[in-house]
C-alpha positions as CSV (number, residue, x, y, z in Angstrom):
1,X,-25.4,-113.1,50.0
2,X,-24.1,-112.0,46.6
3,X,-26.6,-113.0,44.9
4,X,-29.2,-110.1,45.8
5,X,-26.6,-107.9,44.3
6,X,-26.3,-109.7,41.0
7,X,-28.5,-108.9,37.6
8,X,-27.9,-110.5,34.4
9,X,-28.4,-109.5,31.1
10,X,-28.6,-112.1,28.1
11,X,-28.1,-110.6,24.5
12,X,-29.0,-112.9,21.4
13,X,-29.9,-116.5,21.3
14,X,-27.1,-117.8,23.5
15,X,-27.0,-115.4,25.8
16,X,-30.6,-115.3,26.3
17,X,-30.9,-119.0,26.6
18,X,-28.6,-118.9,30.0
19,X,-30.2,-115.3,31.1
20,X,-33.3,-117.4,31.0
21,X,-32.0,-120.2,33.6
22,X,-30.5,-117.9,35.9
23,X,-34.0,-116.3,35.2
24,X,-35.7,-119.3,36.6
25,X,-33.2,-119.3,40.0
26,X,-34.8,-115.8,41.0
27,X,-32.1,-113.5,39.4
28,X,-33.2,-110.6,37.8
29,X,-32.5,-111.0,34.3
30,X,-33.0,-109.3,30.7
31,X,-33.5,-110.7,28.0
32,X,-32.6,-108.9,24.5
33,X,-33.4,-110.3,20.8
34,X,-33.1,-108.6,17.7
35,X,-35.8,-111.9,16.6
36,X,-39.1,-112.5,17.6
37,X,-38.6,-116.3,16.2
38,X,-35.6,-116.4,18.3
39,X,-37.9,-115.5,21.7
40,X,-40.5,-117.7,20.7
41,X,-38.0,-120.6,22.0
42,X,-38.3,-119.2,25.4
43,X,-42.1,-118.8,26.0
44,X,-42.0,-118.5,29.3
45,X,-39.2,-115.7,30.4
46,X,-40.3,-112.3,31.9
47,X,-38.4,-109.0,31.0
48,X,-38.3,-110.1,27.0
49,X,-37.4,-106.9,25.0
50,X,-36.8,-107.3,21.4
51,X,-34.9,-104.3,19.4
52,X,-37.3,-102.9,17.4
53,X,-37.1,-102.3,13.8
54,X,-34.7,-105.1,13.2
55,X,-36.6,-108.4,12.7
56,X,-33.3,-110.6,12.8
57,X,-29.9,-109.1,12.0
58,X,-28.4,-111.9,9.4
59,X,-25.1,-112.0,10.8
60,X,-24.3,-108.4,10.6
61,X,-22.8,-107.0,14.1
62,X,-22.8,-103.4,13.3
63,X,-26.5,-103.8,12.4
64,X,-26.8,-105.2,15.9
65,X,-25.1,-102.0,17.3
66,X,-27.2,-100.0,14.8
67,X,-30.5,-101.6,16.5
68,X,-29.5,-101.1,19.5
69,X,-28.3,-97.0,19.3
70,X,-32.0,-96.8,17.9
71,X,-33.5,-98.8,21.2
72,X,-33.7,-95.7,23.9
73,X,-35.9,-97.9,26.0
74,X,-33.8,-101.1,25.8
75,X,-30.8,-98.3,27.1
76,X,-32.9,-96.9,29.5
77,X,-33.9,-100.0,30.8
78,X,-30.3,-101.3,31.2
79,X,-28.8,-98.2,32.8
80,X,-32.1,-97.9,35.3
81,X,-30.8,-101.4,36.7
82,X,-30.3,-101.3,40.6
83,X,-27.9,-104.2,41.1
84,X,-24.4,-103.4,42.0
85,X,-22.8,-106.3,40.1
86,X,-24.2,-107.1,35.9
87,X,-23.2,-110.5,33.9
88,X,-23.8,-109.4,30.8
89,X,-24.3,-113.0,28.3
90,X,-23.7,-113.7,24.7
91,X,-22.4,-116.0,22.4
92,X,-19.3,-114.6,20.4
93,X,-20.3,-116.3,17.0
94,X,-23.7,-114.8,16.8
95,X,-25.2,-111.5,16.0
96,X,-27.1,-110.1,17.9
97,X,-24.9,-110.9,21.2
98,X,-21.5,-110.5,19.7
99,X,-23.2,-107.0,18.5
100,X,-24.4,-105.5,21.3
101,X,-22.3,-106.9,24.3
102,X,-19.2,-104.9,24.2
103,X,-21.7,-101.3,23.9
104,X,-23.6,-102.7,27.0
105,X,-20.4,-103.6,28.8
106,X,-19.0,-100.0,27.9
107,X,-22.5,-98.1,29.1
108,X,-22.6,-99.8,32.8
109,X,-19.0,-100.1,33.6
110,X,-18.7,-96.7,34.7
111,X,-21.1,-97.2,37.6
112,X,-21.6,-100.6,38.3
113,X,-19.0,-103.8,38.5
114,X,-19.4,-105.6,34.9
115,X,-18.3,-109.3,34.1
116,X,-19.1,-110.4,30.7
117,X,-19.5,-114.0,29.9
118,X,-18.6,-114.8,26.2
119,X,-19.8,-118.0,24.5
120,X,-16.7,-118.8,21.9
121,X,-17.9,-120.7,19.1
122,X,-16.3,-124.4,18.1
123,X,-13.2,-124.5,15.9
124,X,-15.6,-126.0,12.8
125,X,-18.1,-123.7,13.1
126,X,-19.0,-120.9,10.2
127,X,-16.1,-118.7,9.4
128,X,-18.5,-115.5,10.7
129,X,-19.0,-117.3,13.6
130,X,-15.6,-117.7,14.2
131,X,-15.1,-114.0,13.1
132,X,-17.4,-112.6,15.1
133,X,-16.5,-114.2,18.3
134,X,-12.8,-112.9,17.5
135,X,-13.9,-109.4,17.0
136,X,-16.2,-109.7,19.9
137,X,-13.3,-110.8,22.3
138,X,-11.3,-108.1,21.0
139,X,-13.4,-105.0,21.7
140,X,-14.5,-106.4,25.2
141,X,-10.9,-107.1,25.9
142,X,-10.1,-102.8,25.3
143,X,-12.9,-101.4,27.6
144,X,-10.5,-99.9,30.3
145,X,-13.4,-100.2,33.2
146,X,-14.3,-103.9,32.4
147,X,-14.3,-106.3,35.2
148,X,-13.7,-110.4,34.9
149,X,-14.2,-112.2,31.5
150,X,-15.2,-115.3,31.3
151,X,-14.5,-117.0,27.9
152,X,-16.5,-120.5,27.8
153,X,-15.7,-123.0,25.6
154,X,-18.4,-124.7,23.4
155,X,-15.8,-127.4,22.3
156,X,-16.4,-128.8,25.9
157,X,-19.1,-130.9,25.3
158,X,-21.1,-132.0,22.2
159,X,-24.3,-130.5,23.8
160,X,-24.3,-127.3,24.4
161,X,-27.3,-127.4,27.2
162,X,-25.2,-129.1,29.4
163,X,-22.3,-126.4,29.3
164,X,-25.5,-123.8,29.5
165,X,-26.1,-125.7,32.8
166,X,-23.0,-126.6,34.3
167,X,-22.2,-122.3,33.8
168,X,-25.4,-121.6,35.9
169,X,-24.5,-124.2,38.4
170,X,-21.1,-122.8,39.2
171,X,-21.9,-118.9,39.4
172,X,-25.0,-119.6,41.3
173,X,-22.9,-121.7,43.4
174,X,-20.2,-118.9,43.9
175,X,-23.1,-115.8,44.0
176,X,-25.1,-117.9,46.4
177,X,-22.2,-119.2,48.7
178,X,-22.9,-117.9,52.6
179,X,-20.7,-120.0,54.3
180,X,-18.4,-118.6,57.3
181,X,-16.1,-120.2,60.1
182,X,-14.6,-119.4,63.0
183,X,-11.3,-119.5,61.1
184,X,-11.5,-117.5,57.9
185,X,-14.1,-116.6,55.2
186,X,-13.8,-116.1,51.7
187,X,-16.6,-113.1,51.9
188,X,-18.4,-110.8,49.3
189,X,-16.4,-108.2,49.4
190,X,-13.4,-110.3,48.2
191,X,-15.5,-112.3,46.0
192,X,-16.2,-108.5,44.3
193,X,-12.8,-107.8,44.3
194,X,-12.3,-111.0,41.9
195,X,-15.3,-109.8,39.7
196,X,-13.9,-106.3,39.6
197,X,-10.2,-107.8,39.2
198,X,-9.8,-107.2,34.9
199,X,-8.9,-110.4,33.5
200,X,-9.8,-113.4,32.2
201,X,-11.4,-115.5,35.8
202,X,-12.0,-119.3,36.2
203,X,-14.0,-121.0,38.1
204,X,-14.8,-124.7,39.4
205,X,-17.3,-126.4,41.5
206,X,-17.1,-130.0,43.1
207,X,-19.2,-131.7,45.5
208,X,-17.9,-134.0,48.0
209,X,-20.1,-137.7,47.8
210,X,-20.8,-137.5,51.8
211,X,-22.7,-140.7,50.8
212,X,-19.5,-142.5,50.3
213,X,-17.5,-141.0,52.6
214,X,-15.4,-139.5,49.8
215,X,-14.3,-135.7,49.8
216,X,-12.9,-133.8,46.9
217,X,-9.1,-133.9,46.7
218,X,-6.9,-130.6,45.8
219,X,-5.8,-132.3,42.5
220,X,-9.4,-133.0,41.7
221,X,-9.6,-129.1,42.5
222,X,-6.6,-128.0,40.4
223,X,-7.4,-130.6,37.7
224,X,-11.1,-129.1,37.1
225,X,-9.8,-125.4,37.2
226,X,-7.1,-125.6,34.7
227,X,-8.2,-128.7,32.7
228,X,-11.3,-130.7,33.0
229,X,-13.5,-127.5,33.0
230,X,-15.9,-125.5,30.2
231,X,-13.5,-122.5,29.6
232,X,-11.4,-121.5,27.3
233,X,-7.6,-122.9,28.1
234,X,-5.6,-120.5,30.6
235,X,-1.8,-119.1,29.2
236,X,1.1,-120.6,31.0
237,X,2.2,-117.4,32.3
238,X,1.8,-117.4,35.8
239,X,0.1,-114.4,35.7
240,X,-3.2,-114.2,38.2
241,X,-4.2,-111.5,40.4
242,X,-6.1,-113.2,43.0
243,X,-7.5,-116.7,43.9
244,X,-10.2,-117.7,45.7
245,X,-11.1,-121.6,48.0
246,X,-14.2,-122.2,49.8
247,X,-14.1,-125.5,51.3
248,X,-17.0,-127.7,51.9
249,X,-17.7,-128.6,55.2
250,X,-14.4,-129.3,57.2
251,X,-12.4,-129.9,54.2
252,X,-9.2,-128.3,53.2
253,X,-8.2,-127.5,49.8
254,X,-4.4,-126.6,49.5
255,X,-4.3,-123.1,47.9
256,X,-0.4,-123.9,47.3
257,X,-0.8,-126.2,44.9
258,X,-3.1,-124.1,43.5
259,X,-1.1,-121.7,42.7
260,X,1.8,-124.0,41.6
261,X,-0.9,-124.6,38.9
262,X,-1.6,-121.2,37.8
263,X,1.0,-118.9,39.2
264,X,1.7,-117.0,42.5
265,X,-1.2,-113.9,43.1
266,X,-2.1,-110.9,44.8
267,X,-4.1,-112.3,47.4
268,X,-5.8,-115.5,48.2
269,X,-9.3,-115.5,49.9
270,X,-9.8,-119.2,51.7
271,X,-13.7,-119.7,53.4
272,X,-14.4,-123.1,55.2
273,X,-18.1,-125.0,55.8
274,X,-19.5,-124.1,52.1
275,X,-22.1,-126.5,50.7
276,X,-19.7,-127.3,47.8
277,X,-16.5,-126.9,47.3
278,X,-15.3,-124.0,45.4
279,X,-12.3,-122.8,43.4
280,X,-11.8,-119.7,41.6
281,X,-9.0,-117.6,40.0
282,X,-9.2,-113.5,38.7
283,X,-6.9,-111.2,37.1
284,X,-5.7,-114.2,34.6
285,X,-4.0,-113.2,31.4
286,X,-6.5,-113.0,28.4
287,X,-6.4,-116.3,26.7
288,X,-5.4,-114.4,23.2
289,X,-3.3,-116.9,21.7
290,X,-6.3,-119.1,21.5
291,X,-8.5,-116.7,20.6
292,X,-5.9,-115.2,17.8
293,X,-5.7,-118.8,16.2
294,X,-9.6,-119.0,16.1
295,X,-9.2,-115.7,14.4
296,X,-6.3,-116.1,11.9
297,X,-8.1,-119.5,11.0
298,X,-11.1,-118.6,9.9
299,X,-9.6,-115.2,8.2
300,X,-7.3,-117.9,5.9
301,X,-10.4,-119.8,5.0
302,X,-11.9,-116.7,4.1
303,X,-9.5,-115.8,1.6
304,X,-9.5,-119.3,-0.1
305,X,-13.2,-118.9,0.1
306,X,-13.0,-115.5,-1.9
307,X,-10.3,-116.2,-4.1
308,X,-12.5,-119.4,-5.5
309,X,-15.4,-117.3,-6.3
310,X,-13.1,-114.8,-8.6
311,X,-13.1,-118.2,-10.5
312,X,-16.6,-118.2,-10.9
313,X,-17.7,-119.5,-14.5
314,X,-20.5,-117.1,-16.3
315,X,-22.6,-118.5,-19.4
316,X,-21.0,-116.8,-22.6
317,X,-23.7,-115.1,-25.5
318,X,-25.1,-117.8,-27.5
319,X,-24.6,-117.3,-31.1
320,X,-28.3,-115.9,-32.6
321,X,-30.1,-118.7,-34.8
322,X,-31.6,-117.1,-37.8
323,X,-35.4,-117.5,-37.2
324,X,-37.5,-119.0,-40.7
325,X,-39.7,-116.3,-42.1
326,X,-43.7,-117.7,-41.4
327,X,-45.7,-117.0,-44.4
328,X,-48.6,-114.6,-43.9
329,X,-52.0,-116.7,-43.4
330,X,-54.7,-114.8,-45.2
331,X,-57.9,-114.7,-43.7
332,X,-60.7,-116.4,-45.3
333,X,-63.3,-114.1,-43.6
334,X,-62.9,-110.8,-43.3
335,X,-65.3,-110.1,-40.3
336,X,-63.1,-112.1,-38.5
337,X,-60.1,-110.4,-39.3
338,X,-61.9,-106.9,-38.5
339,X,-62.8,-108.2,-35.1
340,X,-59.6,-109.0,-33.9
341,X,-58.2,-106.0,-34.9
342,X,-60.7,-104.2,-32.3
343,X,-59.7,-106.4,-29.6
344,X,-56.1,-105.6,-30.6
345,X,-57.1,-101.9,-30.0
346,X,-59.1,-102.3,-26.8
């Protein structure tokens, strides 16, 4: 199984928070904060490390990267992990996360098989949210050795546990998956080459309702790869590397129209008897034009933000009031007058 060859890694708040449930379904995860406040929400996870000397990070990624340089045991920790295959999590529009990710990516990809799961911020989010996430996309994007990326959307749903949960569902459903036929299997070694395959990969996960008879139909397949899903949306360019069906029980997806959907790959890797159906595609063009837009957006409300504050109004000099002159009071005793003077002097 897969699965005993998987570690994760969750950097920030997001990426913690999902580290943390595949955490609780016996994977070996990390979990890195720059915030102590931010770990307190997760009072229970093993393997915490927090980067020391950097109590919270206030939106500043290269502060993030800073922390983490000055970490040796957060480093040593990461590149002492045994697993053959890391997920390295964070959310694009934070800071810690967006920060770190693309230097941990870059540190492991030379020895182990690295697929980084970016959490892209909503389109009315904070414009260094949005920033971020764009900046963050970009450097993971250049790391020649980098494996699949897998952009989530956070526009999916309103609440964002529920993508947290449907993400863990479907990668512990494809990490976990053992099933084999006497026809063909969709085995771990091609389900590395898909991790391993540099690209943007998607991936869905249906169940058929034996209870009712009903099994899941290749549109409802296609459908909830390229449509109905929690990932950013794919390019209509036809370009995929490889694609990947494990059908449940004695169904029988049809990879053809599949690939009508997304575009004509390398291979195709079809397993029979899983316990859920399964559809997955690697090698996919990065979804830049999205990402660009997210980008260029927030970059233009920038400006107008900037240009309105050279408009900011300052308080001019008041003009002085000439002050009345207070006539002297004389003193009617001159002790008293004598002993203020000393306190004056103490």
């Amino acid at each position: 199984m897969l699965k005993n060859e998987v570690a994760i890694i969750g950097a920030g708040l997001g990426g913690t928070t999902v580290a943390y449930g595949f955490q609780q379904r016996n994977y070996n995860a990390a979990l890195i904060n720059g915030s102590t406040q931010d770990n307190e929400t997760l009072p229970d996870a093993k393997n915490v490390m927090v980067l020391e000397g950097y109590d919270g990070l206030a939106g500043d990624r290269g502060l993030a990267f800073n922390a983490l340089k000055d970490n040796n045991v957060i480093i040593k920790k990461i590149l002492d992990i045994k697993e053959k295959i890391v997920v390295c999590i964070a959310s694009g529009g934070g800071t810690t996360g967006s920060g770190v990710i693309p230097h941990i990516c870059t540190l492991l990809s030379e020895e182990k098989i690295v697929v980084a799961v970016l959490l892209m911020p909503r389109k009315d989010e904070s414009i260094q949210k949005r920033l971020n996430a764009y900046n963050t996309a970009k450097e993971l994007m250049k790391i020649e050795d980098m494996g699949a990326i897998i952009f989530v959307n956070n526009e999916a749903y309103s609440d964002l546990g529920k993508i947290n949960a449907v993400l863990i569902n479907m990668l512990d459903s494809f990490f976990s998956d053992n099933s084999s036929s006497s026809g063909s299997n969709f085995d771990d070694s091609e389900k590395i080459k898909m991790l391993k395959d540099r690209g943007a990969f998607l991936l869905s996960v249906l169940s058929d309702k034996n209870a009712e008879g009903e099994k899941v139909t290749t549109q409802s397949m296609v459908n909830a790869l390229t449509a109905k899903n929690i990932f950013l949306p794919i390019n209509n360019d036809g370009i995929v590397g490889n694609i990947g069906i494990v059908n449940q029980g004695k169904n029988n997806i049809n990879e053809h129209e599949i690939e009508k959907a997304i575009g004509t790959p390398e291979n195709v890797f079809i397993g029979h008897n899983g316990a859920v159906n399964i559809a997955c595609a690697s090698g996919l063009s990065f979804p830049t034009e999205y990402i660009s837009k997210l980008g260029k957006d927030a970059l233009q409300e920038q400006k107008k933000r900037l240009e309105k504050r050279k408009g900011f109004s300052l308080l001019d000099d008041l003009e002085e009031i000439p002050q009345p002159e207070q006539p002297e009071k004389k003193s009617k005793n001159k002790r008293t007058s004598m002993s203020f003077e000393l306190l004056q002097n103490l």
